[in-house]
MARKEKE-307156 format. One record per residue: residue in one letter; x, y, z of N, C-alpha, C in turn. Coordinates in pm, 1 decimal. Layout:
! MARKEKE-307156
("a", (X, Y, Z), (X, Y, Z), (X, Y, Z));
...
This chain:
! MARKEKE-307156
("x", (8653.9, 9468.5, 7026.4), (8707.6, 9401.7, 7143.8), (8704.3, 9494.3, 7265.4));
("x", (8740.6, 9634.2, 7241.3), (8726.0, 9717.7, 7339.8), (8623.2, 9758.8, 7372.6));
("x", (8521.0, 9750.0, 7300.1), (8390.3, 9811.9, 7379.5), (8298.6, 9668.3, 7421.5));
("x", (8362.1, 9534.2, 7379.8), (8316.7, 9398.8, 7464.3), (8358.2, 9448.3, 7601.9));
("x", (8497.3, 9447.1, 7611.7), (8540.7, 9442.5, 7735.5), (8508.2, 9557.8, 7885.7));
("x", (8502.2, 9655.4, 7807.0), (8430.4, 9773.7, 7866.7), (8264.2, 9752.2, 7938.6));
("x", (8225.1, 9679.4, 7847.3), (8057.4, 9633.4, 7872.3), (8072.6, 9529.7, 7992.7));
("x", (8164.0, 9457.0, 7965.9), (8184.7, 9351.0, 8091.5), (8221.1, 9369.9, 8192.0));
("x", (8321.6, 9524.5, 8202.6), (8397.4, 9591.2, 8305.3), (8245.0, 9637.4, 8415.3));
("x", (8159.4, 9722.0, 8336.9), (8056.4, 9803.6, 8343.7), (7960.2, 9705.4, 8394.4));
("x", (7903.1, 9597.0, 8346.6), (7825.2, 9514.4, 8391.3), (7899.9, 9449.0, 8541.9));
("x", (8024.1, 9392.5, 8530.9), (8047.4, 9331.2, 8675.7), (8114.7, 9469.8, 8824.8));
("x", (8108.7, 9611.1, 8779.8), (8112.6, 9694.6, 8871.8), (7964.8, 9738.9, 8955.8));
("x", (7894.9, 9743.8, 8787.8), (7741.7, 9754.7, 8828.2), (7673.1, 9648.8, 8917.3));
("x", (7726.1, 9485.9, 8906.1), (7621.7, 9419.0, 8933.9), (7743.7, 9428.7, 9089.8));
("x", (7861.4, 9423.1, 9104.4), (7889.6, 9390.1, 9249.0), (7862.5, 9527.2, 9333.1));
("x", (7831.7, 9710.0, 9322.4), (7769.7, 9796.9, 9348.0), (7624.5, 9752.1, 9429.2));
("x", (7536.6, 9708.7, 9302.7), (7447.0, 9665.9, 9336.1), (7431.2, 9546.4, 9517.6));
("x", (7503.2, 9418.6, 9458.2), (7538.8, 9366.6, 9601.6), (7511.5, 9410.4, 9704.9));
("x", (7647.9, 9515.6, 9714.8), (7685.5, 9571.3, 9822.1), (7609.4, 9671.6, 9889.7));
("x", (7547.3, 9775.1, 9793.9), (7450.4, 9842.2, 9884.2), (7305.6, 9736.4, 9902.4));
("x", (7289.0, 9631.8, 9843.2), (7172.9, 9546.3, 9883.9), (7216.7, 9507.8, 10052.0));
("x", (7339.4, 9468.9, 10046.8), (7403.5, 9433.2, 10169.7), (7427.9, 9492.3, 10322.1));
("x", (7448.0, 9620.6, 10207.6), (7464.7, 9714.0, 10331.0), (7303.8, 9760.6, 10361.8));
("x", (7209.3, 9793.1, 10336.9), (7029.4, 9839.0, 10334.6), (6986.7, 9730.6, 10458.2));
("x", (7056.6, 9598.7, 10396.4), (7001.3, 9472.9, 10516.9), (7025.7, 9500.6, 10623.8));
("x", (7176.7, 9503.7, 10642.4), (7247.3, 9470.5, 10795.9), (7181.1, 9628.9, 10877.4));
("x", (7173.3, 9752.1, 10734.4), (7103.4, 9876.5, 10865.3), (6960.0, 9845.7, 10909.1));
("x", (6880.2, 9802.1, 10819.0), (6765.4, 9746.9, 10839.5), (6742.5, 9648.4, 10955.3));
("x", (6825.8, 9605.5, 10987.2), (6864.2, 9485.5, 11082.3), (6916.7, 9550.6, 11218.0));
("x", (7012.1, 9657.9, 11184.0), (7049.2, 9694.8, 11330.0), (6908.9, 9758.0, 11391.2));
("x", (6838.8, 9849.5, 11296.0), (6714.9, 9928.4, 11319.9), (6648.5, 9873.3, 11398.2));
("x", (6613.1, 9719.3, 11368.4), (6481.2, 9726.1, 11441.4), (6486.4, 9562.2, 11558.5));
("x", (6671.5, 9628.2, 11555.4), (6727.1, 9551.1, 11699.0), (6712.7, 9601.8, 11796.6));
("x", (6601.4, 9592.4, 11901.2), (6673.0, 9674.6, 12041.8), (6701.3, 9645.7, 12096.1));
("x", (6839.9, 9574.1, 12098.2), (6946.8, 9612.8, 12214.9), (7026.6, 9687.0, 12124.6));
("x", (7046.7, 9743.9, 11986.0), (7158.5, 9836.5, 11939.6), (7116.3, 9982.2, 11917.7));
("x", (7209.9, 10056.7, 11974.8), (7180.4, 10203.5, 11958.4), (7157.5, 10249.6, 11829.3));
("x", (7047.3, 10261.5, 11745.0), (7073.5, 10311.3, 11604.8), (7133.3, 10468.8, 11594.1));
("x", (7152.6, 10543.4, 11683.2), (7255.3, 10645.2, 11689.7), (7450.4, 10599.1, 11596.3));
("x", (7446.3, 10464.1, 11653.6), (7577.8, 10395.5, 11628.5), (7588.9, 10344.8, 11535.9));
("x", (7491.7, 10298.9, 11438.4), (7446.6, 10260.6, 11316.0), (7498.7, 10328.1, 11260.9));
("x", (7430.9, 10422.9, 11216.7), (7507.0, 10559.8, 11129.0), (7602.3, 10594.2, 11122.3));
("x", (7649.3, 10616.5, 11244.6), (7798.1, 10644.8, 11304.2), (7902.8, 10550.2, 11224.8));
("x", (7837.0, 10430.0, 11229.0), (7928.5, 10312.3, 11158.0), (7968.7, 10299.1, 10967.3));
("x", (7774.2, 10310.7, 10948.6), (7788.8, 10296.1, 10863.0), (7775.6, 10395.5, 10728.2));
("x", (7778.6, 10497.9, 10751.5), (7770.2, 10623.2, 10661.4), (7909.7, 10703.3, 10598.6));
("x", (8029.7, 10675.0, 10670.6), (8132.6, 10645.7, 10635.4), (8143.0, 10549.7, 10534.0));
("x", (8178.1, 10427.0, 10565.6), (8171.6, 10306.0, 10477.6), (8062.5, 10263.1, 10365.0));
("x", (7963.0, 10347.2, 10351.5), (7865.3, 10369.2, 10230.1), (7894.4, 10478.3, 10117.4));
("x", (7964.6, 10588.8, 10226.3), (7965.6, 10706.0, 10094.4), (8062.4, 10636.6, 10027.2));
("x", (8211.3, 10592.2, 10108.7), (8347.8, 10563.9, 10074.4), (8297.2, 10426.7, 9951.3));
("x", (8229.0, 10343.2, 9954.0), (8192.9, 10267.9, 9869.4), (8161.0, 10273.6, 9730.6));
("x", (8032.4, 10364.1, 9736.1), (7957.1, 10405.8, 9626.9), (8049.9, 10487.9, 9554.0));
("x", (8114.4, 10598.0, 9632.5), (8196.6, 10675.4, 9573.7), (8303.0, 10610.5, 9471.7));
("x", (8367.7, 10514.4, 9541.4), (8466.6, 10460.1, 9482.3), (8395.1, 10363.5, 9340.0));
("x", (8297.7, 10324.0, 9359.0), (8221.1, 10261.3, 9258.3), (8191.8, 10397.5, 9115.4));
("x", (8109.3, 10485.4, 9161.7), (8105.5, 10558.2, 9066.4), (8207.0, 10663.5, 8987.9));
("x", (8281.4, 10637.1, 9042.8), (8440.2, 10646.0, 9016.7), (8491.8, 10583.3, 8892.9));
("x", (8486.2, 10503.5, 8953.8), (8514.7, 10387.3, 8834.7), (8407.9, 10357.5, 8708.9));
("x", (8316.2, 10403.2, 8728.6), (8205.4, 10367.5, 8616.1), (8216.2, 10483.0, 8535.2));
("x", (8289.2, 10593.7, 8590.3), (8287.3, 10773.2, 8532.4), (8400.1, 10718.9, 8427.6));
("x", (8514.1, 10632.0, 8507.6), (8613.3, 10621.8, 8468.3), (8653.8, 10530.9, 8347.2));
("x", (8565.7, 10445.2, 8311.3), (8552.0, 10374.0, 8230.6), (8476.7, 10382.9, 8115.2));
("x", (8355.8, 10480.9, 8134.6), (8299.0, 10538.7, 8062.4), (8351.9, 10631.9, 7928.0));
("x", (8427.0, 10759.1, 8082.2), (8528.4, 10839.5, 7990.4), (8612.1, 10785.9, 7901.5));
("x", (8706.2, 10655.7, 7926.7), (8779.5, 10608.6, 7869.2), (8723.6, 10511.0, 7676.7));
("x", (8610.4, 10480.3, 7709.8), (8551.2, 10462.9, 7640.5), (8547.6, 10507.9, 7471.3));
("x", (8518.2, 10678.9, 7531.0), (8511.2, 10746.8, 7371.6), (8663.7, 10780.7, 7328.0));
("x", (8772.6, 10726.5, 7385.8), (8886.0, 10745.9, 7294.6), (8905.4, 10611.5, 7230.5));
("x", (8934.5, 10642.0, 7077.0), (8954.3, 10557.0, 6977.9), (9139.6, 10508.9, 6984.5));
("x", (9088.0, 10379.1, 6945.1), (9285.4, 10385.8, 6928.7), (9332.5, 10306.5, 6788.9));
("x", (9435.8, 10362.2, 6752.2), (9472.1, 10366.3, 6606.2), (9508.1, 10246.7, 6573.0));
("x", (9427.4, 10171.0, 6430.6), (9469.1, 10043.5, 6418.6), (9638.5, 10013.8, 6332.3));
("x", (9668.0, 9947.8, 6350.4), (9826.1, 9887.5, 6339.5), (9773.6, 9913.2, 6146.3));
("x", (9891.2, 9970.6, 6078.2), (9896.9, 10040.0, 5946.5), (9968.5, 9914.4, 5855.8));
């Protein structure tokens, strides 16, 4: 049951990760090859809010992982 649930944890962090930097690649891709926007300000915007993302994502995938290889004792 615990390593179902773990797989499901892992699969829906992975697939909404995924999303989001798909999401985020667009909208920079998009400011890029806008000109009227400074792509100086791009970055500025969004390189903050990418590390802070991913980070927090692989965080959690470290974190779930780790948690993983501890066994827990069945009821005697």
């Amino acid at each position: 049951m615990k390593a179902k649930l773990t797989f499901l944890v892992t699969l829906m962090v992975s697939f909404t990760l995924c999303v989001v930097i798909i999401g985020m690649v667009a909208v920079l891709m998009a400011g890029l090859f806008d000109p009227i926007v400074d792509n100086g300000e791009i970055f500025k915007l969004i390189s903050p809010a990418f590390q802070t993302i991913v980070g927090g994502f692989i965080g959690l995938l470290a974190g779930v992982k780790l948690s993983h290889g501890e066994k827990e004792e069945e009821p005697k």
